[in-house]
C-alpha positions as CSV (number, residue, x, y, z in Angstrom):
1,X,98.7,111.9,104.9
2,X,97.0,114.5,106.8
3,X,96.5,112.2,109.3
4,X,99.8,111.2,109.5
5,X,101.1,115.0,110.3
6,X,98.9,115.5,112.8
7,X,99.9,112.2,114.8
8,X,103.6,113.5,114.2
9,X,102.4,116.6,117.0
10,X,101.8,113.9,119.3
11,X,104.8,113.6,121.7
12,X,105.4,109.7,121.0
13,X,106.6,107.4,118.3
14,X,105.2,106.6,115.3
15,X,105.4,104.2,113.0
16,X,104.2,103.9,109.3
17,X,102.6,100.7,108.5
18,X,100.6,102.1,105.3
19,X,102.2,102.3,101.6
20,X,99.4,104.9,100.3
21,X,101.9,108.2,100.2
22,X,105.2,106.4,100.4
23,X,107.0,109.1,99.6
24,X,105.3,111.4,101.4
25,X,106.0,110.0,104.8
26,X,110.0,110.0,103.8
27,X,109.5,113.8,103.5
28,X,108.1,113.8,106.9
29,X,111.1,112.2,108.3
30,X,109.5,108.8,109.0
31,X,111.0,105.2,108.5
32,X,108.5,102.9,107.3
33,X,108.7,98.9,106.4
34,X,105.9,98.3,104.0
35,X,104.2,95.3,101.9
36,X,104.1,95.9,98.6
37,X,102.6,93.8,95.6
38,X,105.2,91.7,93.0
39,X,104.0,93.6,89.8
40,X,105.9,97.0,91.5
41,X,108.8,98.3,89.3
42,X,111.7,98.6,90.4
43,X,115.7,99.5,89.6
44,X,117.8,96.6,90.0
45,X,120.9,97.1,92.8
46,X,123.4,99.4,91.1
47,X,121.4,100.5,88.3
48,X,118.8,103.7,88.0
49,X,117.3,106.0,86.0
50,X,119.4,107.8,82.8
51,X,120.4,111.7,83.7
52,X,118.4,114.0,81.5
53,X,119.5,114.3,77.4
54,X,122.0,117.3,76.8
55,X,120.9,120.2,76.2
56,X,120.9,121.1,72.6
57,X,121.0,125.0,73.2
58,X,117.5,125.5,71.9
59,X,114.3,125.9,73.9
60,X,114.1,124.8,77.6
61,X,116.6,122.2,79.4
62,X,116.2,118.8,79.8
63,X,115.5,118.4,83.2
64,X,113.7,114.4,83.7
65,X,115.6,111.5,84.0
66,X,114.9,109.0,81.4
67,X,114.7,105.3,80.6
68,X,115.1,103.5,77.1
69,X,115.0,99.9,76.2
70,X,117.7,97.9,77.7
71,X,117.9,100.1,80.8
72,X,114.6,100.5,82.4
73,X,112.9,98.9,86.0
74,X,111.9,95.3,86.2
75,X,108.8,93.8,88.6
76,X,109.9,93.0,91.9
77,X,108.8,89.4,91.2
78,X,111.3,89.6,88.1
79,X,114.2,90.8,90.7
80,X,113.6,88.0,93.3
81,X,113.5,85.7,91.2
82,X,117.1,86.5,89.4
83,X,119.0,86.8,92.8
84,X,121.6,84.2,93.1
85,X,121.6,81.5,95.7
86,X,123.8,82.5,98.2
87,X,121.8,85.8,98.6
88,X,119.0,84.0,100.5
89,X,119.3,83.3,104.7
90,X,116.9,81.0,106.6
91,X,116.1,83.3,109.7
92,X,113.7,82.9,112.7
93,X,112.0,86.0,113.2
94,X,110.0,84.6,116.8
95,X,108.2,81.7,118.7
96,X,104.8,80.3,117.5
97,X,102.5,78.3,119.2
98,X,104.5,74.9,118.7
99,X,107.8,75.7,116.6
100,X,109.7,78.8,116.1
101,X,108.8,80.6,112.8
102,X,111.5,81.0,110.4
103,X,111.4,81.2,106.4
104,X,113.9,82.0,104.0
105,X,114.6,85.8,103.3
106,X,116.7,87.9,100.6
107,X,117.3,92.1,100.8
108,X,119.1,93.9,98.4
109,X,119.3,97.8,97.9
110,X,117.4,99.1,95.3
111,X,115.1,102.3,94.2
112,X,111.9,102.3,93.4
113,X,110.6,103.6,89.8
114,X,107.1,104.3,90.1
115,X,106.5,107.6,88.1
116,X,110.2,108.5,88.0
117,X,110.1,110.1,84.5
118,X,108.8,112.9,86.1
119,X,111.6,113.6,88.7
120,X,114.3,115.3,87.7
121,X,116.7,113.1,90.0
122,X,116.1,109.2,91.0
123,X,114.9,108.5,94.1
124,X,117.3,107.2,97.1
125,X,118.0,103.7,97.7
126,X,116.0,101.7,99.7
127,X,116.0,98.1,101.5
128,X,114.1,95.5,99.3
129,X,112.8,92.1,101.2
130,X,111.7,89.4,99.9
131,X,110.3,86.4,101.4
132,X,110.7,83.0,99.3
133,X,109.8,79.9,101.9
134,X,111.1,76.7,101.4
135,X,109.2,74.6,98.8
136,X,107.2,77.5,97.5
137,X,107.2,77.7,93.4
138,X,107.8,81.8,93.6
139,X,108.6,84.3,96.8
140,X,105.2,84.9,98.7
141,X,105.6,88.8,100.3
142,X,107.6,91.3,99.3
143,X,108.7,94.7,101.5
144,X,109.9,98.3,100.9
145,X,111.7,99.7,103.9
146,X,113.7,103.3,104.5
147,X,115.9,101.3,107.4
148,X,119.3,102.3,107.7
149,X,121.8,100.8,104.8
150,X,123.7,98.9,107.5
151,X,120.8,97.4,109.4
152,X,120.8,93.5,109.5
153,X,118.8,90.9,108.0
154,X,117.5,89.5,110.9
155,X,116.6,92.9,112.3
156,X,114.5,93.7,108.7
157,X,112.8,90.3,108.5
158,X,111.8,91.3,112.3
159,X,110.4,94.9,111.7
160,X,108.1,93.1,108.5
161,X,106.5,91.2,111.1
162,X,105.4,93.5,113.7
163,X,101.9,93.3,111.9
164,X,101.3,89.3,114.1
165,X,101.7,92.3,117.2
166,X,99.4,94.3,116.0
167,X,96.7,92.1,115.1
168,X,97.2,90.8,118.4
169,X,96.8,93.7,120.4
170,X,93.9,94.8,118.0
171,X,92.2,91.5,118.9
172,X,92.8,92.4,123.0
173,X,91.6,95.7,122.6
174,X,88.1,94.4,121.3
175,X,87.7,90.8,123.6
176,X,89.8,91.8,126.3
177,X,88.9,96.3,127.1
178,X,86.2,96.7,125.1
179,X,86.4,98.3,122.4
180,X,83.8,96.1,119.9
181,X,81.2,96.7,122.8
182,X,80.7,100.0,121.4
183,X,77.1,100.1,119.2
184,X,76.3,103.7,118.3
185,X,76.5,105.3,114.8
186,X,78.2,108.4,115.3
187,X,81.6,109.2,114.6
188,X,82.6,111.2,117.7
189,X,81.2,108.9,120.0
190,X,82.8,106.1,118.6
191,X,86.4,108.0,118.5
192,X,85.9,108.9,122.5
193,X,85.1,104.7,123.0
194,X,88.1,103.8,121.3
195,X,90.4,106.5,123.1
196,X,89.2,105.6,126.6
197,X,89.6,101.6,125.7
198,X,93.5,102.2,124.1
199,X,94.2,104.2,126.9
200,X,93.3,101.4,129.2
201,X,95.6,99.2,127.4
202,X,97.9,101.0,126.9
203,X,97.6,101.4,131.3
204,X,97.7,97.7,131.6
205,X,100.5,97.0,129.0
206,X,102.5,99.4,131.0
207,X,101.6,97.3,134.6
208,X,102.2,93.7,133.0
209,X,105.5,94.9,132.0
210,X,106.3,95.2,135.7
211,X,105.4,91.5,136.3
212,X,109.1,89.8,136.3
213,X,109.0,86.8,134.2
214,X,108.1,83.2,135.2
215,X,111.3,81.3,136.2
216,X,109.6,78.1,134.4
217,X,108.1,77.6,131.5
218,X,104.1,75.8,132.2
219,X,102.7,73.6,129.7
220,X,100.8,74.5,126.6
221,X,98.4,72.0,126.8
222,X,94.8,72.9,127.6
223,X,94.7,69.7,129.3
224,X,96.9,71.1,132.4
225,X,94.2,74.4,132.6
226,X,92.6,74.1,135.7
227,X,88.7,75.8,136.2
228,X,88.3,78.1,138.8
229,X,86.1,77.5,141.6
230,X,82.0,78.0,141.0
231,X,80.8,80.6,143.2
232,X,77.7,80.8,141.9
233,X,76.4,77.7,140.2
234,X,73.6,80.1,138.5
235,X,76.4,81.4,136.5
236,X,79.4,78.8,136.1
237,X,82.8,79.8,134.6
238,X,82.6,79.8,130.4
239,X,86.6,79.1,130.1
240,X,89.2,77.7,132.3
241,X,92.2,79.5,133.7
242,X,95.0,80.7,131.4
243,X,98.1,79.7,131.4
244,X,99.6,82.8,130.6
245,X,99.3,84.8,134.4
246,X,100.4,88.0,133.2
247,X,97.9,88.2,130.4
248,X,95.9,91.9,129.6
249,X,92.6,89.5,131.0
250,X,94.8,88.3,134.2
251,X,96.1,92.0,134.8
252,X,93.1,93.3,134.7
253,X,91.3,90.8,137.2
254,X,94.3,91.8,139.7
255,X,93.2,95.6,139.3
256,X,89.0,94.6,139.4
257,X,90.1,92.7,143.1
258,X,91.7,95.3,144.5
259,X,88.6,97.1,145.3
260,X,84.8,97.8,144.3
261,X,85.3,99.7,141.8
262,X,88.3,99.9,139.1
263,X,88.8,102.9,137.2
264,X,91.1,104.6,135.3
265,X,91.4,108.0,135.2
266,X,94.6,110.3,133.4
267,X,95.0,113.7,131.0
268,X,94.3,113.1,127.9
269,X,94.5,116.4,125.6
270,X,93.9,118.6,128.4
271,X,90.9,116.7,129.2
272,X,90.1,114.6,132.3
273,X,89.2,111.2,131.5
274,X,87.6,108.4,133.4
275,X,87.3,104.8,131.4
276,X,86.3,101.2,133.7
277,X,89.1,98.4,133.0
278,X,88.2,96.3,130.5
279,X,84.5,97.8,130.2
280,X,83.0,95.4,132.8
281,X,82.0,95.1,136.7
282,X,84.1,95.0,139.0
């Protein structure tokens, strides 16, 4: 959490991906869309906690919400699994490799119970997802998410999977900039490396947004990859040419031609910073 508040007096966006302090980051004003495991309790749509007993005019109020059996939270698993037909959608969230990915989906409103008998009100509603692919015994991945109450299906099922971006950009930062060349042990030295290299992607996303897009499609096929000349036969090319030309590793060869030396250099806290693209010769 304290990490958190101090990226919130950072003049950009944030977005919670973590479900440690859940509630926490609603105080803070933040809209999250978080996994969460099936054994989670939860109030089904249109029920919640009891209002405290009456007061009997002796001693101090009731003031906690209470449950009793009959009326109390069920697992999420429980929930999914009770939802009618109708309330599941087959959507297609974005292109993979050979077919688009799409699964079947549910959301329902509902409000969490963990450790609600000590509130004295229930918690606000929230969007439930549920994931239940086709042939699948029981729904695989299930999702807490503070989105607005009229945001669509679609647009829920797309915000869960953001995490196939990050991983991806994770996995650029360390092949592609550099940031898994770092090999000391100390903390601040690693926290400088990995500023420099996500400022240098963040540069180059920035520049291969400017590229316009290709007005045809190129095969996928590694087959149709051609190798780039050998210029020196002492040291021959370890991969052929990608097929995707405005790639971070493609961007970055434009920059590394366009003169001796590539560098990037911007304000960062205050502080002038210098960082090579990609973390190699140019």
């Amino acid at each position: 959490m304290p990490a958190s508040r101090r990226a919130l007096c950072w003049p950009m966006p944030v977005t919670a991906t973590t479900p440690p302090s859940v509630p926490g980051l609603t105080e803070m004003g933040l809209t999250y869309v978080v996994g969460v495991q099936s054994s989670i309790r939860l109030w089904s749509p249109g029920t919640q906690p009891l209002p405290p007993k009456p007061w009997s005019g002796r001693g101090r109020p009731p003031s906690l919400v209470r449950r009793q059996p009959g009326h109390a939270p069920v697992s999420a698993k429980e929930l999914a699994q009770a939802l009618p037909e109708d309330a599941w959608r087959r959507i297609t969230w974005r292109e993979g490799s050979k077919v688009p990915l799409a699964s079947r989906f549910a959301a329902v409103r509902v409000r969490p119970a963990h450790r609600d008998y000590w509130r004295s009100a229930p918690r606000p509603e929230e969007w439930f997802l549920i994931e239940w692919p086709q042939g699948e015994v029981e729904p695989t991945k299930y999702w807490l998410s503070t989105l607005p109450e009229d945001t669509e299906l679609a647009d829920l099922v797309g915000q869960a999977k953001l995490r196939w971006r990050i991983e991806r950009d994770y996995q650029e930062l360390k092949q592609e900039i550099g940031l898994g060349h770092y090999e000391g042990r100390g903390w601040r030295g690693f926290h400088h490396h990995a500023t420099l290299a996500i400022a240098a992607y963040g540069f180059l996303v920035c520049e291969r947004s400017l590229i316009p897009p290709q007005p045809h499609a190129q095969r996928r096929s590694s087959r149709h990859l051609r190798y780039p000349k050998i210029i020196d036969p002492a040291a021959p090319p370890l991969r052929p040419e990608r097929h995707v030309s405005n790639s971070i590793a493609v961007v970055c060869v434009k920059f590394c031609k366009i003169g001796r030396s590539c560098v990037l250099v911007m304000r960062l806290d205050g502080v002038r910073v210098s960082c090579a693209l990609a973390g190699r010769p140019c």
